[in-house]
Every structure is written in C-alpha cells, then in structure tokens.
Backbone as CSV, one residue per row, in Angstrom:
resi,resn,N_x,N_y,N_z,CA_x,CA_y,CA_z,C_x,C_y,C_z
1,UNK,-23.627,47.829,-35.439,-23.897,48.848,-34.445,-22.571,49.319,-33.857
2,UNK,-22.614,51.457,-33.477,-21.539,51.383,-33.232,-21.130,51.026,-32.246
3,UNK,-19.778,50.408,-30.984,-19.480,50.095,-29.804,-19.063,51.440,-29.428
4,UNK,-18.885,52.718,-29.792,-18.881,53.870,-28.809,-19.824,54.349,-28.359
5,UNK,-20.821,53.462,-28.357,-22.313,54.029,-27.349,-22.342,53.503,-26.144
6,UNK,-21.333,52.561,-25.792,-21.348,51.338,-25.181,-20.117,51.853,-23.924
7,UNK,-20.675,52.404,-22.941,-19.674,53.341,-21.948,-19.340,51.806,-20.980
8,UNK,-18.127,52.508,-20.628,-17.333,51.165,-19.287,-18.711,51.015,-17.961
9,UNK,-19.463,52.138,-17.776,-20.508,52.711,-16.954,-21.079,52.020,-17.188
10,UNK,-21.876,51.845,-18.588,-22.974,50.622,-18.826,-22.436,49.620,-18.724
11,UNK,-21.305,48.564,-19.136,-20.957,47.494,-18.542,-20.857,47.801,-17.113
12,UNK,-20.524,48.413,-16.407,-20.142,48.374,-15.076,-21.598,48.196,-14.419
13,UNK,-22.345,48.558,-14.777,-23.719,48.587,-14.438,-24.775,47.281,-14.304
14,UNK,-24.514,46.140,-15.809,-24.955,45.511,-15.221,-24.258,44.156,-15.261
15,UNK,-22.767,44.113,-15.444,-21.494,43.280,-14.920,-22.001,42.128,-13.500
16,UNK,-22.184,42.659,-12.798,-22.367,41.886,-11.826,-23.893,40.608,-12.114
17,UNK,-25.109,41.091,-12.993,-25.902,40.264,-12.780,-25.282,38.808,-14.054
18,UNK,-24.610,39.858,-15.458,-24.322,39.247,-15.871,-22.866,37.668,-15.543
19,UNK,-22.301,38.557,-14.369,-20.946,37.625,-13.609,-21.852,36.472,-13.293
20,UNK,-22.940,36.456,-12.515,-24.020,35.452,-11.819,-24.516,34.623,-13.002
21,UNK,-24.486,35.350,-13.661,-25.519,34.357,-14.967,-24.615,33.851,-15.393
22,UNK,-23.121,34.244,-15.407,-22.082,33.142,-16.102,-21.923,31.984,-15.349
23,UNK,-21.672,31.917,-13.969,-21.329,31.276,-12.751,-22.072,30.603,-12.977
24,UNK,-23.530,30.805,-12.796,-24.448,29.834,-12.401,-24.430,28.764,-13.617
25,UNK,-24.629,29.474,-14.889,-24.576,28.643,-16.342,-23.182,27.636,-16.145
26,UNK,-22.105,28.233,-15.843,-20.858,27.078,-15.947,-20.447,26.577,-14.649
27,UNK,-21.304,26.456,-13.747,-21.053,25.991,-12.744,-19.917,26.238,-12.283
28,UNK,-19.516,27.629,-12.137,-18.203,28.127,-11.596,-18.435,29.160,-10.211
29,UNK,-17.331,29.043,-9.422,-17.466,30.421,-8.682,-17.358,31.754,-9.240
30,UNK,-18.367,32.987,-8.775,-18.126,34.306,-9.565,-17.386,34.583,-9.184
31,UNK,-15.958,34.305,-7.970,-15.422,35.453,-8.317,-13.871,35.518,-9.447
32,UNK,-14.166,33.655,-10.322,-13.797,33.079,-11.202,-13.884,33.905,-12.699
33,UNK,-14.994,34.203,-12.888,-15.969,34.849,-13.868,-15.227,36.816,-13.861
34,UNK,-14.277,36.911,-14.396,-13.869,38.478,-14.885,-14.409,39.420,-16.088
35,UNK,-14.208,40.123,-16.295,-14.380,40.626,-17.647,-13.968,40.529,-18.997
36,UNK,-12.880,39.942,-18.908,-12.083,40.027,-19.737,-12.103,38.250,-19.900
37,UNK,-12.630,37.377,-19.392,-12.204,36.272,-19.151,-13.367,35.590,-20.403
38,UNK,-12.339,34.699,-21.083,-12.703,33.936,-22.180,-13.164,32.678,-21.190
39,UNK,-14.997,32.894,-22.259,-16.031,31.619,-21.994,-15.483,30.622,-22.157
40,UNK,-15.054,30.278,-23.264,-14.248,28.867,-23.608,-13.113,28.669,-23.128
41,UNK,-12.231,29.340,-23.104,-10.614,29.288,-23.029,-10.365,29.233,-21.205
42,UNK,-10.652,30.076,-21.122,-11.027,30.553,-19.320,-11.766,30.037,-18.294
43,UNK,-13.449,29.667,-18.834,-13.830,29.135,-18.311,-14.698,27.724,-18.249
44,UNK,-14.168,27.683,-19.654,-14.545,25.915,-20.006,-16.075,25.402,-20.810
45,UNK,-16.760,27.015,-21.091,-17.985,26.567,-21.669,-18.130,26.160,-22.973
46,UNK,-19.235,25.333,-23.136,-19.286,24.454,-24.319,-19.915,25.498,-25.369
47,UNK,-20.711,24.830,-26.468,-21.371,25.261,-27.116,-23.136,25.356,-26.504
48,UNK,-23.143,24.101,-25.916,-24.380,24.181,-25.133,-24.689,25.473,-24.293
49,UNK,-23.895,25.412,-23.543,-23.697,26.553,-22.350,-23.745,28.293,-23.080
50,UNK,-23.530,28.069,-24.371,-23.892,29.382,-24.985,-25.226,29.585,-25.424
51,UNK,-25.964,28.464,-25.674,-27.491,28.488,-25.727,-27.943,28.860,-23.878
52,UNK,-27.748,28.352,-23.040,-27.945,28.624,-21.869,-28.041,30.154,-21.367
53,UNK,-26.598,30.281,-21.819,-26.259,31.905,-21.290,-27.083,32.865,-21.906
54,UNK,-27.306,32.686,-22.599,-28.270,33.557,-23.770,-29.695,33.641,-23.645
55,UNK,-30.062,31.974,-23.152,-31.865,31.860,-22.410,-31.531,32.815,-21.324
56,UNK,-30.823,32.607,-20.139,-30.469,33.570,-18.819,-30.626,34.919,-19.120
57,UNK,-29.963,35.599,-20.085,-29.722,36.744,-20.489,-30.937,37.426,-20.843
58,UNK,-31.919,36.320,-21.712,-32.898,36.944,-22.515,-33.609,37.335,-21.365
59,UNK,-33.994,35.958,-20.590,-34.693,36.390,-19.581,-34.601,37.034,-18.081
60,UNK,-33.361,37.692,-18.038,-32.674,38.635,-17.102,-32.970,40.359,-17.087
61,UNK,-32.881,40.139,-18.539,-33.052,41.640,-18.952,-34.129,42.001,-20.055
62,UNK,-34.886,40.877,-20.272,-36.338,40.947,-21.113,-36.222,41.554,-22.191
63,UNK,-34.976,40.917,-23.099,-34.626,40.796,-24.878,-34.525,39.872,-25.207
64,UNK,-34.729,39.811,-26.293,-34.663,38.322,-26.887,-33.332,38.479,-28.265
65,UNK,-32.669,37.387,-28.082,-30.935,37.513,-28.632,-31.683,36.407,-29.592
66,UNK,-31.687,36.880,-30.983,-31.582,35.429,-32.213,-29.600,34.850,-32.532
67,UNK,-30.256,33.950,-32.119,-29.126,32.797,-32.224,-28.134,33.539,-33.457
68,UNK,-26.760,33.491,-33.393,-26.226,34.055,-34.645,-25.640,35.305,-34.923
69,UNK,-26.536,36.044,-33.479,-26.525,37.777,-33.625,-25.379,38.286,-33.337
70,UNK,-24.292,37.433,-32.278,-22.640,38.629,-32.153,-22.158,38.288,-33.423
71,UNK,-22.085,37.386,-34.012,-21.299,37.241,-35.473,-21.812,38.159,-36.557
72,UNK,-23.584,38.419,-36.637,-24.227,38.976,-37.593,-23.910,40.586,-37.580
73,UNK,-23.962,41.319,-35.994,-23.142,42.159,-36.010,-21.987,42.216,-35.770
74,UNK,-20.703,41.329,-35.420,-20.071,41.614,-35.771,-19.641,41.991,-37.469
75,UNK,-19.851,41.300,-38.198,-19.680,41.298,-39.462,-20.058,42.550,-40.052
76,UNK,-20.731,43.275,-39.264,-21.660,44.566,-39.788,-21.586,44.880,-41.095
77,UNK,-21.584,45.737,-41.738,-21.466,46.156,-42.867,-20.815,45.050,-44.411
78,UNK,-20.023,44.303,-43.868,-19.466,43.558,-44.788,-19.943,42.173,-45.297
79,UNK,-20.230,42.067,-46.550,-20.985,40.163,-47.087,-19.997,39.592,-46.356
80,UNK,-20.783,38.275,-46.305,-20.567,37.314,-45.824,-19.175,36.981,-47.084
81,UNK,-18.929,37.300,-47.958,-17.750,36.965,-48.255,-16.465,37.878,-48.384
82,UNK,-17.034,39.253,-48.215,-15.936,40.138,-47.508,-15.560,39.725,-46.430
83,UNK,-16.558,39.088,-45.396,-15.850,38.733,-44.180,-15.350,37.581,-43.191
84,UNK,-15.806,36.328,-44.682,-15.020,35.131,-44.602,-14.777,34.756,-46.139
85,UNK,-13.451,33.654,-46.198,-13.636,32.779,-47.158,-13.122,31.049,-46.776
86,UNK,-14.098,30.515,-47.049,-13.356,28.940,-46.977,-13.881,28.746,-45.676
87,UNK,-14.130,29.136,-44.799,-14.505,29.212,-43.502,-13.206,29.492,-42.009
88,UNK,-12.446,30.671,-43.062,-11.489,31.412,-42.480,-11.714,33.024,-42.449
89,UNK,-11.722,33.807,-41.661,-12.086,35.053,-41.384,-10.791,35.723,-42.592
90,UNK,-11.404,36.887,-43.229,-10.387,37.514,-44.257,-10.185,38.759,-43.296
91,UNK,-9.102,38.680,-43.887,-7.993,40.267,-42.972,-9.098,41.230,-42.846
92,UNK,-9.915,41.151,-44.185,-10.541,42.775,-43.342,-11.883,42.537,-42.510
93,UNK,-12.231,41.237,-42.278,-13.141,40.537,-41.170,-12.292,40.023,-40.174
94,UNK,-11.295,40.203,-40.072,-10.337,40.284,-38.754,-10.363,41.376,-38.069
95,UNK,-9.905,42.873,-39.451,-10.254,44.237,-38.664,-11.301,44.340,-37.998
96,UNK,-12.723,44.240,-38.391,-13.895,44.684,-38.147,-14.221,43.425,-36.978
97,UNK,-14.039,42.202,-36.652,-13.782,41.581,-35.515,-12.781,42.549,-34.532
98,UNK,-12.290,42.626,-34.539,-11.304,43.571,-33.642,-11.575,44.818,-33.259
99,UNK,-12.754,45.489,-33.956,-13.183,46.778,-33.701,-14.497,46.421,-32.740
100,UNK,-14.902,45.321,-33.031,-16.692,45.044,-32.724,-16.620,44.270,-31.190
101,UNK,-15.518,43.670,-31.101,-15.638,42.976,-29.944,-13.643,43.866,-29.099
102,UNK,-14.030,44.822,-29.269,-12.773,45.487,-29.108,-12.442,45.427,-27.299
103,UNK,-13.279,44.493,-26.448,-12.788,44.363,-25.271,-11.867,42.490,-25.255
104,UNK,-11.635,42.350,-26.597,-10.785,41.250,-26.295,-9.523,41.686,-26.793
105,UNK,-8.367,41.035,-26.209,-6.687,41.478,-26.490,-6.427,41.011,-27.859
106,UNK,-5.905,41.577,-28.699,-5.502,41.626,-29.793,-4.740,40.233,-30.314
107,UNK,-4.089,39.870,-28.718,-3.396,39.017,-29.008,-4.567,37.574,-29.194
108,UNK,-5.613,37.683,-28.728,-6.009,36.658,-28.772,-6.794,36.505,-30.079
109,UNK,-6.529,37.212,-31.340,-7.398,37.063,-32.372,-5.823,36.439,-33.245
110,UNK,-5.966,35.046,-33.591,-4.724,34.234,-34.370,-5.234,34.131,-35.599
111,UNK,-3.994,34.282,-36.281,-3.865,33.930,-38.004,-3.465,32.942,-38.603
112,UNK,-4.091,31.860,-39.179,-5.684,32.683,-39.744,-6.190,31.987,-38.301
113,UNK,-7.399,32.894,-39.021,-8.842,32.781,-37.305,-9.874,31.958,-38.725
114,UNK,-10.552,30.766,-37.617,-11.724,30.151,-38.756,-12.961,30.901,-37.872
115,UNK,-13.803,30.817,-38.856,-15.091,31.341,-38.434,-15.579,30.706,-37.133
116,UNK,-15.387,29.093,-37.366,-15.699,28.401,-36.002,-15.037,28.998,-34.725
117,UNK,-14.341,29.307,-34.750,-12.768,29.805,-33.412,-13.636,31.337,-32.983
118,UNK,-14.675,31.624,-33.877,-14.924,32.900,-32.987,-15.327,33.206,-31.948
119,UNK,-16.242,32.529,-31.252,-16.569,31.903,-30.282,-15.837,32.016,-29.401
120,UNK,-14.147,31.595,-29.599,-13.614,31.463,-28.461,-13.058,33.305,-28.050
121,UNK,-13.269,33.569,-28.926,-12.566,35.323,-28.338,-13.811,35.738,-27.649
122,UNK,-15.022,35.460,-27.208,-16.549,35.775,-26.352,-15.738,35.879,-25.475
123,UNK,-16.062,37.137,-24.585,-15.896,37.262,-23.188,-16.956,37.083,-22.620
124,UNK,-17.032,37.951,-20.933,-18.005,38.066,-20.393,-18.326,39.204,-20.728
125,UNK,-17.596,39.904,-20.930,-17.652,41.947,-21.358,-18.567,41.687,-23.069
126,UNK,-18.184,40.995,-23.774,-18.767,40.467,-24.744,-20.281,40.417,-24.485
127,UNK,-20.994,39.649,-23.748,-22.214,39.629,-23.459,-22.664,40.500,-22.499
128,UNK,-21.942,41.373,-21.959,-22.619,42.922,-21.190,-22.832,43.261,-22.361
129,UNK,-22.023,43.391,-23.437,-22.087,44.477,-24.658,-23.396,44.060,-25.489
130,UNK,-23.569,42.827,-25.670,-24.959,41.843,-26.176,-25.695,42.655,-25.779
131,UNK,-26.145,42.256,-24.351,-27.133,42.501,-23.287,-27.483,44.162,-23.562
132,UNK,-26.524,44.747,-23.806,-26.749,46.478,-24.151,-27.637,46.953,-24.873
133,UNK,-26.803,46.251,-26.111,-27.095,46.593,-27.476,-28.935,46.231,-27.847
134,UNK,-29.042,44.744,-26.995,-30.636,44.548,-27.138,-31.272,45.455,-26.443
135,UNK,-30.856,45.407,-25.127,-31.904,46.314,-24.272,-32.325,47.538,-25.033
136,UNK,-31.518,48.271,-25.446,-31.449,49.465,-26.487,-32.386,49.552,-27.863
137,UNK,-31.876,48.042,-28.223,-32.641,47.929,-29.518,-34.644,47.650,-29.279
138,UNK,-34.180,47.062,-27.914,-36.239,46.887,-27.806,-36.320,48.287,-27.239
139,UNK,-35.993,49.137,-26.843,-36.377,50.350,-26.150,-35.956,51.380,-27.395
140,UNK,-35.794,51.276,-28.860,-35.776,51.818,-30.054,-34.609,53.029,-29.937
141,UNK,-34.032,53.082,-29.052,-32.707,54.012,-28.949,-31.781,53.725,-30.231
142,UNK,-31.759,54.510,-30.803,-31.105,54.489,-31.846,-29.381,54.744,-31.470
143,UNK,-28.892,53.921,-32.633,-27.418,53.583,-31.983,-26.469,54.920,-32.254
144,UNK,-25.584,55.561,-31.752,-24.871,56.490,-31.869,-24.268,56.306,-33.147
C-alpha cells in the first residue's frame, strides 16, 4: 500500500491516542513516547509488548491487525526472496523498507539488516501508519 495517502494530518490526528496506548503498554510516561521514537531501542519494548500494542490498537480503533502485517506490507510487491535471503534483508528489500516505513532515519536501517532486526526500526509513527492503513482498509477506501 501506497504511504502517500498517509498525510502528517492523519498521523497528527490520531498520535495522541496512539502515544497513550504506547505508555500504558510499556509502562512509560507519554510524554517519553515521540514519534519518531524507536519501540525497542527507545523505549525498551519486548516482543511481548508488540502483541499487546496491537490488541490496544485493534481495539482502540475497531481493526483487526494479523500478526505479520508491517513486514507483509512492507515487503509489498516483492517474494519473499527478492526481499530476503538467509534471513538478511537484500538491498532491494532495504529500498522498499525505506520507502514503506519512510518515517524512520535512514540512518537507522544497518548493513546488513536481518529480517529479525526489523522490528527494531517500528516507531510510534509506524503504528499511526498501521492504525491508518486498517481503518481504511475495513472502511474499503481504496489506497491512492
């Protein structure tokens, strides 16, 4: 799906419930919780805590997220072996990571990146963009 449907407006919009749903999930203060701020790296969440955030989410904004889905679109268009091998992301599943989750810094996507490590480039802007993309997809808005 494309991310130019995806205005700073609509994150800005519903940023704040999603800031709360991070906080509360990692037991942090919101005003800890930024946009730009890496789940793992930033703010210490596990793998658990990404099943969490995701129950919160579903049931915040009444979509339901299948387990798997930022990687599945990220990967968009490309097999699973265009866009890994060995269980290392290939250059041109680096590009298309970098286009799809294009609110993380460039710098933070390292070479090589393993498939496992993706995870850690999730922001919070990351899951506004989630949260979008479903709301959209149950309300059949077709993606720009």
């Amino acid at each position: 799906m494309n991310n130019t449907n995806i205005t700073k407006e609509d994150i800005t919009a519903i940023y704040p419930k999603v800031a709360d749903i991070m906080a509360d999930a990692l037991g942090c203060d919101v005003e800890k919780v930024k946009p730009d701020s890496s789940l793992i790296n930033d703010l210490g969440a596990e793998s658990i805590d990404f099943l969490d955030i995701i129950f919160r989410l579903e049931r915040t904004f009444k979509v339901k997220i299948p387990r798997g889905k930022i990687v599945e679109e990220a990967r968009g268009n490309l097999s699973e072996a265009e866009f890994e091998t060995g269980g290392v992301v290939t250059p041109a599943g680096v590009e298309r990571l970098k286009y799809f989750l294009s609110e993380v810094p460039a710098e933070r996507f390292s070479s090589p990146l393993k498939v496992a490590d993706i995870p850690r480039l999730f922001t919070t802007e990351t899951f506004c963009k989630m949260a979008i993309r479903q709301q959209r997809a149950a309300a059949g808005t077709p993606p720009a």
